[in-house]
C-alpha positions as CSV (number, residue, x, y, z in Angstrom):
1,X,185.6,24.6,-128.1
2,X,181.5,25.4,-128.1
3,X,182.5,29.2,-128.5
4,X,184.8,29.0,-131.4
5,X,182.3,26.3,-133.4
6,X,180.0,29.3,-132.5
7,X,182.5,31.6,-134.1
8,X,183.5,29.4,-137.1
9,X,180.5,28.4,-138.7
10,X,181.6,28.3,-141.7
11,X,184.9,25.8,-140.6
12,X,182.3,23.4,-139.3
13,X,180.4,23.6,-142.8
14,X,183.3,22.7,-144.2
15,X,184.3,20.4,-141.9
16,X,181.2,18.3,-142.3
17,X,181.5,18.5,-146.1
18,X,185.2,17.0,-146.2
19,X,183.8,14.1,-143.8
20,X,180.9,13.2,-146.1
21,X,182.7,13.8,-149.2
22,X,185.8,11.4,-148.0
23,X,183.4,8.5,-146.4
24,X,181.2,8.6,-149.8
25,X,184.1,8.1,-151.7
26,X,185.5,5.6,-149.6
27,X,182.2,4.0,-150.0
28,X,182.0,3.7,-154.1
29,X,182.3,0.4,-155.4
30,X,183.2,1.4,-159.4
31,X,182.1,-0.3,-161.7
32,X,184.8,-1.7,-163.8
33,X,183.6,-1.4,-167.6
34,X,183.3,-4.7,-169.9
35,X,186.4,-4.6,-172.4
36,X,184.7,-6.0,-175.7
37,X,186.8,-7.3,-178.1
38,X,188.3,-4.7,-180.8
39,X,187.6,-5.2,-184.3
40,X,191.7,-4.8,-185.6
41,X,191.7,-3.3,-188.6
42,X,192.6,-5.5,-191.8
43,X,195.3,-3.7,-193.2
44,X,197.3,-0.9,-191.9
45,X,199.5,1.5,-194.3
46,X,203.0,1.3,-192.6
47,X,206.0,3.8,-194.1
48,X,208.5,1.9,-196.5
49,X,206.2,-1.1,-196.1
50,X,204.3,-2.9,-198.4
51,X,201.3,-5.0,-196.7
52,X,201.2,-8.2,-197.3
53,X,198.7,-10.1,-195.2
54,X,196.8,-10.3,-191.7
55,X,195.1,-12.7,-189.7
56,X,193.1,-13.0,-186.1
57,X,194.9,-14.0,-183.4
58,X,193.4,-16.3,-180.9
59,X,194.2,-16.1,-177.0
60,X,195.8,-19.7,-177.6
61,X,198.5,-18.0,-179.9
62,X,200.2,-16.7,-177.6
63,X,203.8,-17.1,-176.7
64,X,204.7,-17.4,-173.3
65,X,201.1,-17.0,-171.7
66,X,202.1,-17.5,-168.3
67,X,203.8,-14.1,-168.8
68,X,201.3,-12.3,-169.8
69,X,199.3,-9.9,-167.1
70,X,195.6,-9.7,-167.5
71,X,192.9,-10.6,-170.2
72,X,193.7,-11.0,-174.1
73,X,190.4,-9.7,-175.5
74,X,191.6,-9.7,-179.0
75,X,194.5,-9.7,-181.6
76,X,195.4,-9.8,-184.8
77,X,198.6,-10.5,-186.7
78,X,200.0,-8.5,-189.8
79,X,202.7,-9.0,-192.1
80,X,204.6,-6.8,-194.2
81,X,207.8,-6.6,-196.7
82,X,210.6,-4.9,-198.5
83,X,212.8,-5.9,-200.7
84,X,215.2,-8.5,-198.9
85,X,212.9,-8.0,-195.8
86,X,210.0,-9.0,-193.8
87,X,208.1,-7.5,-190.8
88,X,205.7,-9.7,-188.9
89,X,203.3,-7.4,-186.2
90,X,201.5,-9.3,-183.5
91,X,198.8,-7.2,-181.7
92,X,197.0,-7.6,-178.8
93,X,194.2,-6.5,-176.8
94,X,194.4,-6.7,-173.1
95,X,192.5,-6.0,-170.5
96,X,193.0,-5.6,-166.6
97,X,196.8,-5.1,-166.7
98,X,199.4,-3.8,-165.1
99,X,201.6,-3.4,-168.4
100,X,204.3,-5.7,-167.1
101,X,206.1,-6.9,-170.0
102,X,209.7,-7.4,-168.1
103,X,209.2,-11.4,-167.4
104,X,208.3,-11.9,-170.7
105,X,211.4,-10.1,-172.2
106,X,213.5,-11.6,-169.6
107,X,212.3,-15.2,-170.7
108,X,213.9,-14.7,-174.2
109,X,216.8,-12.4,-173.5
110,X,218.1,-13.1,-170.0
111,X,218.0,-9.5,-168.8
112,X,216.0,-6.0,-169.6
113,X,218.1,-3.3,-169.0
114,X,220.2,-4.6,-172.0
115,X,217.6,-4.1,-174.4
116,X,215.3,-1.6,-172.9
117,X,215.5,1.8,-175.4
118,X,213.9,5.2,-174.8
119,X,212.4,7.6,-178.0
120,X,211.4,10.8,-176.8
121,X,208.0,12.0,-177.2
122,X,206.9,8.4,-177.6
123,X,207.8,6.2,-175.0
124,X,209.9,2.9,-174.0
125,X,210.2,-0.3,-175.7
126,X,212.7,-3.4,-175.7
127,X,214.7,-4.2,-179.1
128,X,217.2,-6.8,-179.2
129,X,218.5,-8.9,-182.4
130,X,219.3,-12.2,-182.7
131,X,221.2,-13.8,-185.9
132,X,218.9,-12.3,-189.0
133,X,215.7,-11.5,-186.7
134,X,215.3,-8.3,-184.5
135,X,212.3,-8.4,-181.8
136,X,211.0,-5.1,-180.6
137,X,208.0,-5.2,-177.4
138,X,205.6,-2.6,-176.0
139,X,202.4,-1.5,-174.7
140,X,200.6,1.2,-176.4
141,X,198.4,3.2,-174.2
142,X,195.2,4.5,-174.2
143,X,196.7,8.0,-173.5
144,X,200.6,8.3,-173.1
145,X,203.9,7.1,-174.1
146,X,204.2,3.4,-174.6
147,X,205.8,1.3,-171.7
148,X,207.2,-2.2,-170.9
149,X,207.0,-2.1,-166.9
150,X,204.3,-2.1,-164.8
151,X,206.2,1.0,-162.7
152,X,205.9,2.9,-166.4
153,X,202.8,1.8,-167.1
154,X,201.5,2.9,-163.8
155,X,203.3,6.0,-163.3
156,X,201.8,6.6,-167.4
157,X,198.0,6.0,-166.1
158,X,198.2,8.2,-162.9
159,X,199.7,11.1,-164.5
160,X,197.2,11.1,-168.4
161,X,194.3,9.3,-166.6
162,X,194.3,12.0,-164.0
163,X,193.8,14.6,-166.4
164,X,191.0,12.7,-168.2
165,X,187.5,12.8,-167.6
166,X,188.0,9.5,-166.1
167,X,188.5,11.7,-162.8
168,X,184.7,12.6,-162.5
169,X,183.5,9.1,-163.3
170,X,185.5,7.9,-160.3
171,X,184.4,10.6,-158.0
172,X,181.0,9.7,-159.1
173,X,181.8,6.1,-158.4
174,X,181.1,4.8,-162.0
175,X,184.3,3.7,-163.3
176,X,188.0,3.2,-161.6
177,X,190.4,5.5,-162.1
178,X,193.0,4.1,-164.1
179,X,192.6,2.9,-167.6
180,X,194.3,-1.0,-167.5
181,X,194.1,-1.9,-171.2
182,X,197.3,-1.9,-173.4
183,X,197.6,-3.0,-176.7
184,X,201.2,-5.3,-176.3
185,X,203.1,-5.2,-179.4
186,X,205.5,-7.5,-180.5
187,X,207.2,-6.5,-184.2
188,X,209.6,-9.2,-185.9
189,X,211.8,-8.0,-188.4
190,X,213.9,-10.8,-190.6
191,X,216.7,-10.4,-193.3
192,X,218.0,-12.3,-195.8
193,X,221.4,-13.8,-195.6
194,X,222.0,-11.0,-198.5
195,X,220.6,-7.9,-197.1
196,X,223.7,-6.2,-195.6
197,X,222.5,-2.9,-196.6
198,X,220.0,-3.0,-194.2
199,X,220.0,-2.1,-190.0
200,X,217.3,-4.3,-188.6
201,X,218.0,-1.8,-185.2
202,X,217.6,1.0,-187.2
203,X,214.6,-0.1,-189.5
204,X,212.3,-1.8,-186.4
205,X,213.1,1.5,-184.6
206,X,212.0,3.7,-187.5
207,X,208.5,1.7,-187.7
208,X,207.9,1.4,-184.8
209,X,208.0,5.4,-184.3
210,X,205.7,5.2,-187.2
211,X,202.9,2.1,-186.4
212,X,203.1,3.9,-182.7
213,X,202.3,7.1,-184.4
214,X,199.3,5.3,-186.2
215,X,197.6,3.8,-183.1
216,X,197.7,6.3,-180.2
217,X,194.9,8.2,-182.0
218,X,193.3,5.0,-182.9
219,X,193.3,3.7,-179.0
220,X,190.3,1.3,-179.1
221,X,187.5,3.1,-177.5
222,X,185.9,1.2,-174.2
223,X,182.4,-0.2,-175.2
């Protein structure tokens, strides 16, 4: 054993880096950043849309809190119409989630798998109607497709965060790895009893391809 360390110097070099390299990393404690709360925008131009309105939105005006995974930091509420139709937008900052939107969806429709939809190149979301309203939920991410379970918004984080420079501020143990902040969207659209011309499916869907489009390069940046 003596002769080959002899032999392999270089081996043992290496050895002894891998050991100090994997207990120092073991070691780091990161520092998980302070999420401050985001500023929303007032107004937002929205395709087809003319803007009506928003307000803040306070923690406590949230529907089914218990349901909710991790911090609300912020939010704020915008409405929009169209001729015989409105479009209410809820948004909302959280922080320290795991994107887990399923028992919340389940609390109003029973089941997720009957509503959850797929667009490619953006992401998953849950859409179902009910009478003259149509309900649409998601979590934009910082990097990514949107999501609406924590096995998305997971597998979303390990494959964008990875290829961040979030890497090299975990190796250097000043910041985890993953990025656990969403911004959970909830978009309400509502017809008249007289608006048979219009596919609340098919209109949610097309603006929500389009508010989606808006915020992924407008991600609120960690302070």
């Amino acid at each position: 054993m003596i002769r080959w360390l002899r032999r392999n110097p270089l081996a043992v070099v290496w050895g002894i880096t891998v050991l100090v390299l994997g207990v120092a990393i073991a070691s780091f404690q990161p520092q998980i950043p302070q999420v401050a709360p985001y500023p929303f925008p007032q107004a937002i131009p929205l395709t087809d849309w003319t803007f009506a309105d928003s307000q803040p939105l306070t923690p406590d005006q949230t529907p089914d809190t218990q349901n909710i995974p991790g911090e609300i930091v912020s939010g704020r509420r915008y409405h929009y119409h169209q001729d015989n139709a409105d479009l209410n937008i809820e948004m909302r900052y959280l922080a320290q989630t795991n994107g887990d939107l399923k028992a919340l969806i389940k609390h109003q429709t029973g089941s997720l798998g009957t509503v959850l939809q797929t667009l490619e190149n953006m992401g998953d979301f849950s859409l179902f109607t009910q009478g003259s309203k149509s309900q649409l939920d998601a979590c934009i991410n910082p990097r990514g497709t949107s999501t609406v379970t924590s096995d998305q918004f997971k597998r979303n984080r390990t494959l964008n965060d990875w290829q961040s420079g979030r890497f090299l501020s975990w190796i250097l143990g000043q910041a985890p790895l993953h990025d656990n902040r969403c911004l959970w969207t909830r978009m309400t659209l509502s017809t008249s009893a007289d608006a048979t011309s219009v596919d609340p499916s098919k209109a949610l869907t097309t603006s929500w391809d389009n508010w989606h489009q808006w915020w992924q390069p407008s991600f609120p940046p960690l302070a």
